[in-house]
Backbone bond lengths (Angstrom), bond angles and torsions (degrees), N, CA, C in turn:
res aa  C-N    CA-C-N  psi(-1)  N-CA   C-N-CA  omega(-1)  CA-C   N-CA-C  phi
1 X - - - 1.472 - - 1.507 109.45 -
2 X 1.612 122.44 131.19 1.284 127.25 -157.62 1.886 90.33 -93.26
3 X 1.513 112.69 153.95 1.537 118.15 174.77 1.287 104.97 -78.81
4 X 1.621 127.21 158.42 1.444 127.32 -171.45 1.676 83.23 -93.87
5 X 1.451 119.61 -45.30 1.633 107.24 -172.43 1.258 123.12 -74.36
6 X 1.195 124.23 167.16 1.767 124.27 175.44 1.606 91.54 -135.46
7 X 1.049 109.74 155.18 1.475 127.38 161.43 1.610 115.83 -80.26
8 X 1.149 128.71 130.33 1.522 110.07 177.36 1.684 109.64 -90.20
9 X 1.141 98.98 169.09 1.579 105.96 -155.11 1.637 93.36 -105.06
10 X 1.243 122.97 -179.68 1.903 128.50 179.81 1.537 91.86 -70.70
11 X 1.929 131.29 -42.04 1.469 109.68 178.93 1.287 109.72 -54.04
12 X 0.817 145.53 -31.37 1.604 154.83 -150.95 1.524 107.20 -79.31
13 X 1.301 111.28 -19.77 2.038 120.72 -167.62 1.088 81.83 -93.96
14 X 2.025 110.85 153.73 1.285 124.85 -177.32 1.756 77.96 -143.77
15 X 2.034 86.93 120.07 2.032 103.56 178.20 1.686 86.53 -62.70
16 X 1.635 88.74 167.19 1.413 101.88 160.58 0.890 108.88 -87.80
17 X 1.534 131.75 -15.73 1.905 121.90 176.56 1.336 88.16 -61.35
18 X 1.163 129.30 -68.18 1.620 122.83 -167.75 1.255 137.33 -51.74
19 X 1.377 101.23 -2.83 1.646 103.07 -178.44 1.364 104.04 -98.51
20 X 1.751 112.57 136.81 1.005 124.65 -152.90 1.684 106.98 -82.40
21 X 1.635 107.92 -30.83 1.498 97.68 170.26 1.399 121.64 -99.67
22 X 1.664 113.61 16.26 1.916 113.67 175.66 2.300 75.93 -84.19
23 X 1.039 109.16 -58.14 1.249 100.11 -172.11 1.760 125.53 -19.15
24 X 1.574 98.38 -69.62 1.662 133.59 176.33 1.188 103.49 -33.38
25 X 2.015 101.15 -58.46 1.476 101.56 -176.18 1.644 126.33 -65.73
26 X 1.588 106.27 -39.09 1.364 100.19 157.77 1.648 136.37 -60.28
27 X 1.340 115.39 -11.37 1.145 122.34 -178.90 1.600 119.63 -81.72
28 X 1.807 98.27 -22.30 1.532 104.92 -169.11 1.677 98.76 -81.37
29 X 1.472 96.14 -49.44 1.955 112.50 158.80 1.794 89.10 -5.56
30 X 1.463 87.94 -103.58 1.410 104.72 -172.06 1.442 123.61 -15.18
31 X 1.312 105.69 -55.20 1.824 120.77 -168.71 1.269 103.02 -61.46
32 X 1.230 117.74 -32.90 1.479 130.25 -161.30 1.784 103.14 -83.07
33 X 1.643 108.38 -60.61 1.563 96.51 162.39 1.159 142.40 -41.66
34 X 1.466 105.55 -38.64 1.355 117.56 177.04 1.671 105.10 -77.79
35 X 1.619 131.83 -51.61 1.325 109.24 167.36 1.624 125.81 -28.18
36 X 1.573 87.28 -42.25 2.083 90.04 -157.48 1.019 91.90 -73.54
37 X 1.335 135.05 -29.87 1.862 130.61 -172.79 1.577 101.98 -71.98
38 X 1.718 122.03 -45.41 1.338 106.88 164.57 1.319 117.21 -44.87
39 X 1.116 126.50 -52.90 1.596 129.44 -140.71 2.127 82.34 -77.52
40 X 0.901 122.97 -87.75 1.480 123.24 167.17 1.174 112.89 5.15
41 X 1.403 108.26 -51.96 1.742 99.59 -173.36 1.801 109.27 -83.82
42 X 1.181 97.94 -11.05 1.746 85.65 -179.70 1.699 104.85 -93.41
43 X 1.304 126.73 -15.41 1.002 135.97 -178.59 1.968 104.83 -22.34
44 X 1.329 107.34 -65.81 1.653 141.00 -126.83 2.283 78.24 -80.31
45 X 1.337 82.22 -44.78 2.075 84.16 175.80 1.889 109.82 -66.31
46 X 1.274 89.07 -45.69 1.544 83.88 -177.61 1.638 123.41 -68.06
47 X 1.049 89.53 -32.05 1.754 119.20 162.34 1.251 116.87 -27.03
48 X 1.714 110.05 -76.96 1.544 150.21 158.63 1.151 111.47 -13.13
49 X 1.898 97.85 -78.07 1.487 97.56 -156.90 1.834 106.55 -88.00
50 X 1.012 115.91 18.44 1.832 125.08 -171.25 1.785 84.73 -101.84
51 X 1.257 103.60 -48.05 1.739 98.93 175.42 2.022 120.29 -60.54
52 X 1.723 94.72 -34.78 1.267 93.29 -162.99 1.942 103.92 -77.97
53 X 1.621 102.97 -11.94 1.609 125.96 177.26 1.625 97.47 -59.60
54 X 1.327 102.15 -39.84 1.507 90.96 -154.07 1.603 94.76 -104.14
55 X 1.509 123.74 -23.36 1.758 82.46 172.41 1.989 107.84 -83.70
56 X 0.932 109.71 -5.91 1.583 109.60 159.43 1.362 122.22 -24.68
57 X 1.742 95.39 -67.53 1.421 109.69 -154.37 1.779 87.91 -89.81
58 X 1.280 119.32 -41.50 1.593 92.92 164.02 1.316 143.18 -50.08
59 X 1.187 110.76 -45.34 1.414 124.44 168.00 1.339 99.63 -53.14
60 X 1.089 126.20 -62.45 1.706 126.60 174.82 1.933 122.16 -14.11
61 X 1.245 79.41 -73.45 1.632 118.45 170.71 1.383 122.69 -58.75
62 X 1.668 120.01 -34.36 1.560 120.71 170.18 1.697 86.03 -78.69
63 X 1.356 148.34 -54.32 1.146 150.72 -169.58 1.803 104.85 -46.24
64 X 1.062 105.90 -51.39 1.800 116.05 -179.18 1.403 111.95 -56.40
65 X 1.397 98.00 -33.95 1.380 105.91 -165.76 1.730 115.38 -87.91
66 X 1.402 115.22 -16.74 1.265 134.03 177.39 1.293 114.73 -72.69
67 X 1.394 103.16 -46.83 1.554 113.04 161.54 1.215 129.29 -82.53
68 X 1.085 127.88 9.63 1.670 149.73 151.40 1.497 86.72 -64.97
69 X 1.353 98.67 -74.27 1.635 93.12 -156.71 1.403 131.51 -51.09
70 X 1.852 99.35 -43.46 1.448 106.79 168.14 1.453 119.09 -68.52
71 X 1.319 117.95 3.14 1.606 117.76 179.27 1.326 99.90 -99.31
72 X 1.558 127.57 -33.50 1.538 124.19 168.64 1.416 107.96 -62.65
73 X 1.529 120.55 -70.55 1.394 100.99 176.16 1.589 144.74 -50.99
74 X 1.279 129.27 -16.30 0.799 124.87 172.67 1.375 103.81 -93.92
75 X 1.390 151.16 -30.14 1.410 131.70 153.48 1.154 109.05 -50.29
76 X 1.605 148.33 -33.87 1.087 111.33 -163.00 1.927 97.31 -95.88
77 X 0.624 98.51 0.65 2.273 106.73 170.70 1.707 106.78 -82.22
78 X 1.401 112.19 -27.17 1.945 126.67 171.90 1.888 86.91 -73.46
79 X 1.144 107.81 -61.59 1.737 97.94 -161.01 1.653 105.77 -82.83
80 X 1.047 125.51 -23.33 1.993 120.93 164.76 1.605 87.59 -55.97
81 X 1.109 125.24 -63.35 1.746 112.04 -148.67 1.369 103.45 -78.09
82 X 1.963 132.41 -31.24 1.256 99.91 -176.61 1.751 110.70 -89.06
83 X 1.546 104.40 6.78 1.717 96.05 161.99 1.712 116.05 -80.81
84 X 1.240 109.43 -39.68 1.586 113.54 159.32 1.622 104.87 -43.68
85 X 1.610 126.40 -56.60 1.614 103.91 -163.30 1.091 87.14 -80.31
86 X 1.132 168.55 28.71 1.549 173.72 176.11 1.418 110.15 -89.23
87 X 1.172 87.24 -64.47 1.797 94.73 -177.76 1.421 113.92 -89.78
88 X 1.417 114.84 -29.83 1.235 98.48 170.94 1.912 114.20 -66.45
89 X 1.183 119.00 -18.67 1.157 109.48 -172.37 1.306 110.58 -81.35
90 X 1.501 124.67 -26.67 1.551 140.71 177.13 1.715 95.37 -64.85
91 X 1.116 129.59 -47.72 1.534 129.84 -142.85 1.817 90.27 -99.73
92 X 1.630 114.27 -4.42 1.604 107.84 -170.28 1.780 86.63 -128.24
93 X 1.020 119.33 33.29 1.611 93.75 -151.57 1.693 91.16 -93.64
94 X 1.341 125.34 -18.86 1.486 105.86 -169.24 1.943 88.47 -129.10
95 X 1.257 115.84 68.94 1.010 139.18 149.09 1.335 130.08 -86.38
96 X 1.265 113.12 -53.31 1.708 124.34 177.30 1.363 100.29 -71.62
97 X 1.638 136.02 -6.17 1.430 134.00 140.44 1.116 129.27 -71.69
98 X 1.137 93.84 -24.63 2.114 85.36 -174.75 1.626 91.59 -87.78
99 X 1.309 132.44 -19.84 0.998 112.68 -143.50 1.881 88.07 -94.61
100 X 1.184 114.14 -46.52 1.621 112.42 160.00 1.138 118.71 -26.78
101 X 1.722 122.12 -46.24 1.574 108.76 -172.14 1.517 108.29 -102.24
102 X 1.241 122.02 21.15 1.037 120.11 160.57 1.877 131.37 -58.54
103 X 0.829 100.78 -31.71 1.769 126.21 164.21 1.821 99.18 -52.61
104 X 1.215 117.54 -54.49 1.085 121.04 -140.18 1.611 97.29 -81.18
105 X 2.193 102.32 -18.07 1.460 91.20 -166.74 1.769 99.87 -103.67
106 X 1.354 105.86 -16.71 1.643 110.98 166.22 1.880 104.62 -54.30
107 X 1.273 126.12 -50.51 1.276 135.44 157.09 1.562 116.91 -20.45
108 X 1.471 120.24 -67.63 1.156 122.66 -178.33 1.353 123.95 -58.48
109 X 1.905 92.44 -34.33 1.881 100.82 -157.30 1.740 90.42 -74.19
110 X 1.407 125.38 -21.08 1.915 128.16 -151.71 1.968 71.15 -92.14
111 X 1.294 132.21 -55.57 1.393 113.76 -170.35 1.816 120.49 -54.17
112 X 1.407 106.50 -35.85 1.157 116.56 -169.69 1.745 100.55 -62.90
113 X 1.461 116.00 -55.87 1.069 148.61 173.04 1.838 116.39 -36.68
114 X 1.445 103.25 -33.19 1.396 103.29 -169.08 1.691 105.54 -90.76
115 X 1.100 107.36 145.29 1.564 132.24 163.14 1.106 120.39 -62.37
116 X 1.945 109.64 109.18 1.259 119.84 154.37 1.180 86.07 107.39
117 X 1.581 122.12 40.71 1.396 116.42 153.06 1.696 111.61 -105.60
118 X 1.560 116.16 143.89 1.115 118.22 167.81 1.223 131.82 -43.81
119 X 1.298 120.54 125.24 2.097 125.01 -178.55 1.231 90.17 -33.78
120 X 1.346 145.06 -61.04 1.276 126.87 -113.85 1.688 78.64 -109.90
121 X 1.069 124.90 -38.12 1.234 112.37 -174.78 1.920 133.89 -61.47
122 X 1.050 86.68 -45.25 1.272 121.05 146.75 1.556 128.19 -59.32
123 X 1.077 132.00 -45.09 1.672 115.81 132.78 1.224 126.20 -20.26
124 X 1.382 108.75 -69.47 1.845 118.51 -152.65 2.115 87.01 -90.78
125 X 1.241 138.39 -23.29 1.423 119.87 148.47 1.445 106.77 -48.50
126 X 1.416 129.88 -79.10 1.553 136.14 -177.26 1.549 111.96 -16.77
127 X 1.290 105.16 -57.60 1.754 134.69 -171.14 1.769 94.02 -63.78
128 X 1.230 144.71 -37.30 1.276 147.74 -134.67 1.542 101.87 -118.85
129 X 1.476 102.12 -31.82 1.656 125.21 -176.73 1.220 108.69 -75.15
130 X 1.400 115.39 -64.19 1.557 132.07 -179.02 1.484 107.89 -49.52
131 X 1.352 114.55 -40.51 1.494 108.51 -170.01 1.487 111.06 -91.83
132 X 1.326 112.84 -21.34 1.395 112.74 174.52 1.657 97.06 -68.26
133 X 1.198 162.37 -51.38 1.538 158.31 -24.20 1.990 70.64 158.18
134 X 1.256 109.47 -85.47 1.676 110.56 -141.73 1.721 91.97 -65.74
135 X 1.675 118.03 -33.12 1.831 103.83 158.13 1.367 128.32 -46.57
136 X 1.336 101.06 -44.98 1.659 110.30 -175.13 1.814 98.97 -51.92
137 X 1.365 97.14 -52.66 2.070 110.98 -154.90 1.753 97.62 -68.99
138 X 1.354 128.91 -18.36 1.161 126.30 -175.82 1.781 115.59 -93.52
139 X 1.755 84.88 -15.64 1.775 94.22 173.43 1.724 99.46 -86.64
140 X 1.058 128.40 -12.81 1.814 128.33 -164.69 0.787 128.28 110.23
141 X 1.741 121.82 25.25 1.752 119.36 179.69 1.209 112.82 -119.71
142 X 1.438 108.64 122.05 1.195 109.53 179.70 1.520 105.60 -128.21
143 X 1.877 91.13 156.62 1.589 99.86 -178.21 1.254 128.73 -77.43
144 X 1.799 126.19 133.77 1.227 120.54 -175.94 1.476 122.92 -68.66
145 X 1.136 117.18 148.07 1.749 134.86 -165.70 1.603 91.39 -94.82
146 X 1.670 96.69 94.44 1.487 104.65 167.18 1.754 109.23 -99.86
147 X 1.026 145.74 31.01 0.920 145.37 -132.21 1.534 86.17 -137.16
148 X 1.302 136.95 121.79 1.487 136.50 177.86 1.374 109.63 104.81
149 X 1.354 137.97 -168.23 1.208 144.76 172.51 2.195 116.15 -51.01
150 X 1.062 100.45 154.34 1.842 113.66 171.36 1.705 104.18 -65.72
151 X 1.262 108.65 120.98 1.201 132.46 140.70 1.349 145.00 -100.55
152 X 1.583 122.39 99.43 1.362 116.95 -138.33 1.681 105.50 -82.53
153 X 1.380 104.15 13.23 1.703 117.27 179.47 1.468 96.50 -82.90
154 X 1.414 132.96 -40.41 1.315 114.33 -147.12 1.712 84.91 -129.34
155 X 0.756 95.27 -47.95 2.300 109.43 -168.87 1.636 102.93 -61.51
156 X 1.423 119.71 153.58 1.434 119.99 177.38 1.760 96.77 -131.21
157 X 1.239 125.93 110.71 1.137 104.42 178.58 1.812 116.34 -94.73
158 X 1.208 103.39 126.34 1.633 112.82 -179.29 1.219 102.89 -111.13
159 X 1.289 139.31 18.45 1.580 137.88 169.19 1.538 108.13 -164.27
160 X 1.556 113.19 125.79 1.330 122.63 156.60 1.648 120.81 -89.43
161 X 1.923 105.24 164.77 1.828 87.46 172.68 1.566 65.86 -127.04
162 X 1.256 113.58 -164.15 1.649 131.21 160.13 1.407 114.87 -108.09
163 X 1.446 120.48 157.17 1.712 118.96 -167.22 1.143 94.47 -152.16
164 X 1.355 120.01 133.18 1.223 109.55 168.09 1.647 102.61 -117.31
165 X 1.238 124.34 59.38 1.344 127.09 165.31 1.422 105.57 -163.99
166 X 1.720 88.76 118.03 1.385 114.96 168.42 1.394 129.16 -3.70
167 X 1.207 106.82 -72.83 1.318 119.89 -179.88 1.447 126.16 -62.47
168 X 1.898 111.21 -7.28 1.316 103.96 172.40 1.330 113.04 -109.76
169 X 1.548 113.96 16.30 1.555 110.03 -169.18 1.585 110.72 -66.88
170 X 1.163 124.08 134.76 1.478 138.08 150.57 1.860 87.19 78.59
171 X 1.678 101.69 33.21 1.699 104.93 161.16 1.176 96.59 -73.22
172 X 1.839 110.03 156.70 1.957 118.14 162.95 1.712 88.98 -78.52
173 X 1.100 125.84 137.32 1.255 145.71 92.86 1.744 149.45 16.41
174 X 1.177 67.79 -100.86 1.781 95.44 174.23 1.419 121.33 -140.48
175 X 1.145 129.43 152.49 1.634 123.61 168.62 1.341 98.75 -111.36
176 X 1.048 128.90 148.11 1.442 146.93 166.03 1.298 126.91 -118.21
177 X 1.243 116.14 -28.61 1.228 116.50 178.50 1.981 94.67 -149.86
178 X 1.667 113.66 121.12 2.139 110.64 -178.69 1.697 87.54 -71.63
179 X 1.268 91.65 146.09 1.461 111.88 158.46 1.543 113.50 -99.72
180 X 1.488 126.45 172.28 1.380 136.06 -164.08 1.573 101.69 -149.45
181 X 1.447 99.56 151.72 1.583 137.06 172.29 1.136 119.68 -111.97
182 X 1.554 120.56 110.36 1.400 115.75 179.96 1.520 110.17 -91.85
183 X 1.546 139.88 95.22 1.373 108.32 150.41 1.939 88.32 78.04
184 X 1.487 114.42 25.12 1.430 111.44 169.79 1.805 113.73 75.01
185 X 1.271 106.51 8.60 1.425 101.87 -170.33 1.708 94.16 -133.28
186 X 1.268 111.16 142.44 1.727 113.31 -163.74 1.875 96.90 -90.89
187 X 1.887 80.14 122.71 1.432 102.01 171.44 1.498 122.67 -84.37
188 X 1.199 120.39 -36.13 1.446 137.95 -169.91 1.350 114.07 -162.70
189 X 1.308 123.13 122.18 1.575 117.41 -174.22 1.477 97.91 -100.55
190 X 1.431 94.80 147.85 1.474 114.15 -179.00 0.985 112.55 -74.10
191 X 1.665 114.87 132.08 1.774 127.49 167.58 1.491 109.62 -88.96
192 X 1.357 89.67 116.11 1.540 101.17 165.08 1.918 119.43 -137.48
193 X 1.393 102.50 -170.21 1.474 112.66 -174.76 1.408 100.34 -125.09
194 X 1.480 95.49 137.13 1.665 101.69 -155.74 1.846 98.53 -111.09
195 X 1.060 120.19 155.59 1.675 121.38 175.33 1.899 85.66 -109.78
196 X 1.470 89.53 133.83 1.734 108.05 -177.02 1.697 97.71 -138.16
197 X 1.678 101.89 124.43 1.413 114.58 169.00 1.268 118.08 -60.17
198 X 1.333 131.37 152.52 1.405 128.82 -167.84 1.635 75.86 -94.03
């Protein structure tokens, strides 16, 4: 009676060098190392320019932001100054009035002033003066201090005398015409006559 099994013999073994897909598979092995070793080496560029992206867009952005700032500051230096001409125009605004009726109160003081006017008349000028005068002084005008030496800030001199002593050079004189202070800022400078050392 013949055996159903056989033993296989050494022809019968198939190497793994010889097998056509242990081969394939080692070959893809291969392809595959060598991809990942490509891909590795490009890494270091892609790297680079993703870095050189991003200080770009930073630099970009500190740049945006500079001009943010200089666009805030200088609007808010546009809105300080037109609240400054704001108020200065509120705090000056009825100046170019007082300064019109100023005539009117030099007028009174030369009537009050003149000879051979009646007491009584001369009262009710006084009375008319004062009150025109204590409106003006409650709006901010006050009278300039001609009284002592020339100050060419506030004083106008329209007449010299000559002095020959020191101590009276570039003295006032005379007033001829009071000058005024608006609110600290010069409304009308006072005319006077100045003593000048030879």
């Amino acid at each position: 009676m013949l055996k159903e099994t056989e033993t296989a013999g050494p022809s019968d073994e198939i190497s793994a060098a010889d097998d056509p897909l242990a081969n394939g598979s080692s070959a893809e092995t291969e392809n595959e190392m060598h991809c990942s070793e490509g891909g590795e080496a490009s890494d270091p560029s892609e790297l680079e320019a993703a870095l050189a992206e991003r200080d770009r867009a930073a630099a970009e952005k500190e740049e945006l932001h500079d001009q943010f700032l200089r666009a805030q500051a200088e609007f808010d230096n546009i809105r300080k100054r037109l609240q400054r001409e704001h108020d200065e125009f509120r705090q000056y605004a009825s100046m170019e009035t007082i300064e019109s009726l100023l005539p009117i109160v030099d007028d009174f003081e030369r009537a009050v002033a003149a000879p051979g006017v009646d007491p009584e008349v001369r009262k009710g000028l006084e009375l008319i003066h004062n009150r025109i005068v204590d409106v003006f002084t409650r709006s901010g005008l006050q009278p300039i201090d001609s009284e002592g030496h020339f100050d060419p800030n506030v004083h106008q001199a329209v007449d010299r005398a000559a002095t020959e002593h020191d101590h009276e050079d570039q003295k006032i004189l005379e007033v001829y015409q009071k000058g005024y202070l608006y609110k600290e800022k010069l409304l009308r400078p006072a005319m006077v006559k100045v003593a000048v050392k030879d």
